[in-house]
C-alpha distance (Angstrom), angle and dihedral (degrees) to the residues before:
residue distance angle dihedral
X1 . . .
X2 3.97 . .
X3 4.17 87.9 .
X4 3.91 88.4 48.8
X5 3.78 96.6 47.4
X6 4.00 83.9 48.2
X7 3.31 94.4 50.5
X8 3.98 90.3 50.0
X9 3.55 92.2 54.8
X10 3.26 94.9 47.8
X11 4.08 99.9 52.8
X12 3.90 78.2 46.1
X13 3.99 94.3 64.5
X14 4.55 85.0 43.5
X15 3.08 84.6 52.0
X16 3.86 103.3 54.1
X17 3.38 86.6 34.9
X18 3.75 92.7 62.2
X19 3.67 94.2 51.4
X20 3.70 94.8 54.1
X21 3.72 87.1 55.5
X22 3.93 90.5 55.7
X23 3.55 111.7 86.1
X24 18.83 118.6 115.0
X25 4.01 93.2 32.8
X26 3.50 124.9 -54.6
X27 4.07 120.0 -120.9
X28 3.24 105.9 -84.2
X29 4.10 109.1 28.7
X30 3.08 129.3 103.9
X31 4.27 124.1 -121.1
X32 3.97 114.8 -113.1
X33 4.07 114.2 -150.3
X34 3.78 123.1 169.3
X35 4.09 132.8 7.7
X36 3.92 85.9 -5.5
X37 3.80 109.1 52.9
X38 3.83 79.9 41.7
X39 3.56 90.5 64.3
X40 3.83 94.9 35.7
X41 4.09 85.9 62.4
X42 3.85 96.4 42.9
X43 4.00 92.6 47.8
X44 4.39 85.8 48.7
X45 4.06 91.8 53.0
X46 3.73 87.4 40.6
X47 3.97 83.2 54.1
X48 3.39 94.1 48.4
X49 4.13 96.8 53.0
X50 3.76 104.0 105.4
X51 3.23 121.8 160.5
X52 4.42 125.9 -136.0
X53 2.57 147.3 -112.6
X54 3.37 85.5 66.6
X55 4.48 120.8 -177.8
X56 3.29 119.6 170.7
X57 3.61 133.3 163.2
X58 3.75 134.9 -161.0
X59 3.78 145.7 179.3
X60 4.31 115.5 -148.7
X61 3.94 145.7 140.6
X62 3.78 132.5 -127.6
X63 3.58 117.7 -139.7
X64 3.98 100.2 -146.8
X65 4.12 126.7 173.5
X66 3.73 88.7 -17.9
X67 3.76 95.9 -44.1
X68 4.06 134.2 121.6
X69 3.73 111.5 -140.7
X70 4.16 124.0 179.5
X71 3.74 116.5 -147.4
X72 4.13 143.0 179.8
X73 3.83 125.5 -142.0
X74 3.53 138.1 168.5
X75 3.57 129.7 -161.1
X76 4.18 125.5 -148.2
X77 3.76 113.0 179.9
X78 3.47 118.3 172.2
X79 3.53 95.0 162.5
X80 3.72 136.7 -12.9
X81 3.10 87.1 -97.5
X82 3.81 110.0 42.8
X83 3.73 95.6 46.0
X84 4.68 128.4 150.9
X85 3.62 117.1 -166.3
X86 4.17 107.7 -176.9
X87 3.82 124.7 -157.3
X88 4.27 116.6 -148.7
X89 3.46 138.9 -172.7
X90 3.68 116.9 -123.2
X91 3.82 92.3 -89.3
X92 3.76 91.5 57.2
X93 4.01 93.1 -102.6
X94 4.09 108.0 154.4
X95 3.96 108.6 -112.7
X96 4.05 103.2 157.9
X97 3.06 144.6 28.5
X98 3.92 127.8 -173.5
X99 4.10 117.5 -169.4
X100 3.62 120.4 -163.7
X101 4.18 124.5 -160.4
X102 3.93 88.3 174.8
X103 4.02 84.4 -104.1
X104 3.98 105.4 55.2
X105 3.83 143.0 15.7
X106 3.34 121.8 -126.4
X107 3.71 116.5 -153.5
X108 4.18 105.8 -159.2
X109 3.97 121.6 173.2
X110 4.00 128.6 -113.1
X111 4.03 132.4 -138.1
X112 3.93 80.9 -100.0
X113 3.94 98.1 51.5
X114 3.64 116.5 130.8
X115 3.86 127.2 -179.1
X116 3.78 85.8 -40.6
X117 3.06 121.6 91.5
X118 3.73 103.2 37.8
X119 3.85 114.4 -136.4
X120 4.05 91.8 -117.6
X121 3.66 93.6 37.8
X122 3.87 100.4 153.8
X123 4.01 127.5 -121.3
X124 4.00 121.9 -99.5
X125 3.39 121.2 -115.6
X126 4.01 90.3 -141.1
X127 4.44 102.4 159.6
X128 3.96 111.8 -146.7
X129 3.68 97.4 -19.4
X130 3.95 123.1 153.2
X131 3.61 116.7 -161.9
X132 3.60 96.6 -174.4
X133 3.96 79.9 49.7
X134 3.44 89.0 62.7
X135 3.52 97.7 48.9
X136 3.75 94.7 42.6
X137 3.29 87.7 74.9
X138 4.28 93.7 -101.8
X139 3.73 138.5 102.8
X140 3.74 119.3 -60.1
X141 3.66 95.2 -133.9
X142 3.65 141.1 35.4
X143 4.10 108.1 -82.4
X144 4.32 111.1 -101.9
X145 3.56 121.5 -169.6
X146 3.61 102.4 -71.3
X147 3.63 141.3 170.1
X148 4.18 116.8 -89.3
X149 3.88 107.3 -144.1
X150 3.81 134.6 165.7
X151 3.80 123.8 -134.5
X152 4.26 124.3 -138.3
X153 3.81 85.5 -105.3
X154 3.51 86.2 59.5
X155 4.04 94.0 -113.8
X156 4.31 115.3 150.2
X157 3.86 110.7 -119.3
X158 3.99 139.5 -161.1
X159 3.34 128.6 -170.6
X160 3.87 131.7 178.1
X161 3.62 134.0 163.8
X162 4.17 88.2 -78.4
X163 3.59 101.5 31.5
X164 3.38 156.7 46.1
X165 3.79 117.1 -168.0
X166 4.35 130.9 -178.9
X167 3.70 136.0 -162.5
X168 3.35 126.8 -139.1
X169 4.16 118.1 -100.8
X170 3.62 83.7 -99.3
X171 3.58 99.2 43.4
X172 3.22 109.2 -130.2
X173 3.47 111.1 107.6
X174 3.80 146.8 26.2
X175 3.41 111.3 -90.2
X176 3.32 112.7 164.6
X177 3.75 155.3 -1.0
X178 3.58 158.2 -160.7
X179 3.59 127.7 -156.6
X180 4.11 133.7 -171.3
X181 3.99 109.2 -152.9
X182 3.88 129.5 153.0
X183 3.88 91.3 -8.7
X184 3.54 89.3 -56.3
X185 3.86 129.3 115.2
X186 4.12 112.3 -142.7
X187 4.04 116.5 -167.6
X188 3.46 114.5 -159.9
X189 3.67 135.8 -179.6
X190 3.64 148.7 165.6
X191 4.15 113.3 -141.8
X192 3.62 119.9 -167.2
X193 3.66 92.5 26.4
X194 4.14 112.9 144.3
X195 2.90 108.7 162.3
X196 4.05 152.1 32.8
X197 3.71 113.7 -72.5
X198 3.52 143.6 53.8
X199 3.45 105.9 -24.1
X200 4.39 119.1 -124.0
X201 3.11 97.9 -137.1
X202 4.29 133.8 38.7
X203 3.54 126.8 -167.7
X204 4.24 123.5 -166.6
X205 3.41 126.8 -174.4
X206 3.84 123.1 -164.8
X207 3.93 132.3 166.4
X208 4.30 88.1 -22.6
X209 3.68 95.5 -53.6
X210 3.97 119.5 108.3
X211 3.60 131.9 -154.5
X212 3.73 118.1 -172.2
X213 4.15 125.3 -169.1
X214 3.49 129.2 -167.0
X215 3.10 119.0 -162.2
X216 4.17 127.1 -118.9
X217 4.35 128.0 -116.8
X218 3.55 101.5 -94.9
């Protein structure tokens, strides 16, 4: 019980640590002009129109280096810039804590904190980023002026100098997304999603390990 409680905490701090790493046309898409890149922006900033306070909780597993590891987390944003995202072990015990001021992440340690996080572990410069954006189901950052494009499967796409964002084939909601933060590039999706609203299930993808939340019955 001790090892599995360990290992909980532990894909706990991954996880958190994966988050704080998410914040022209690509090859391969086509270029929008007229009545159709028109609607390509307007359905993106409908995408992005969440509403806070925003609390969300959900209950997942990480698959890291070959391993399977269950998790807790909780999500409390009152703005997008006044946002707490907490990490537990599978009895509930506090491990992680991530703070948001809308420019930097603070990583802070819970009663359950192991070797990870470090006491002195040192704030992310993140920009704009939302996590409880992200897990909402909309774009982590505020939309720029990007380019509208249109992939061979027929899916919308967005892309600004923080983001990378895709319809579905039907186009009517945000399906997926890619973002570039710290050097590091951070998939993340939301399968089974039909229809608008926060999505039940979230799916990130960093440096080939996946971490997948669903989220509870409010």
């Amino acid at each position: 019980m001790g090892r599995r409680l360990l290992s909980g905490a532990a894909s706990a701090c991954w996880v958190a640590s994966a988050l704080v790493l998410a914040a022209g046309c690509a090859p391969g898409l086509q270029r929008l002009a007229g009545e159709e890149a028109r609607g390509a922006r307007e359905f993106f900033a409908s995408a992005a129109a969440v509403t806070f306070p925003i609390q969300i909780s959900f209950t997942g597993f990480a698959e890291v280096s070959g391993g399977v590891f269950p998790f807790v987390a909780g999500v409390n944003s009152r703005t997008s810039s006044e946002e707490t995202v907490g990490f537990y072990d599978p009895l509930g015990r506090p491990v992680m804590f991530l703070s948001n001021d809308g420019m930097r992440v603070t990583v802070s340690r819970g009663l359950a904190a192991g070797d990870f996080p470090p006491p002195d572990f040192p704030p992310v410069t993140a920009g704009p980023v939302s996590l409880g954006r992200i897990l909402s189901g909309a774009p982590a950052y505020p939309l720029d002026d990007g380019d509208p494009g249109r992939t061979q499967d027929g899916e919308w796409v967005l892309e600004d100098r923080r983001q990378r964002l895709f319809s579905d084939a039907s186009r009517r909601l945000l399906l997926r997304a890619e973002y570039l933060f710290a050097g590091k590039d951070v998939a993340v999706s939301y399968p089974g999603r039909e229809a608008p609203g926060p999505p039940p299930v979230v799916r990130i993808e960093i440096s080939g390990a996946k971490i997948v939340l669903r989220r509870d019955a409010e």
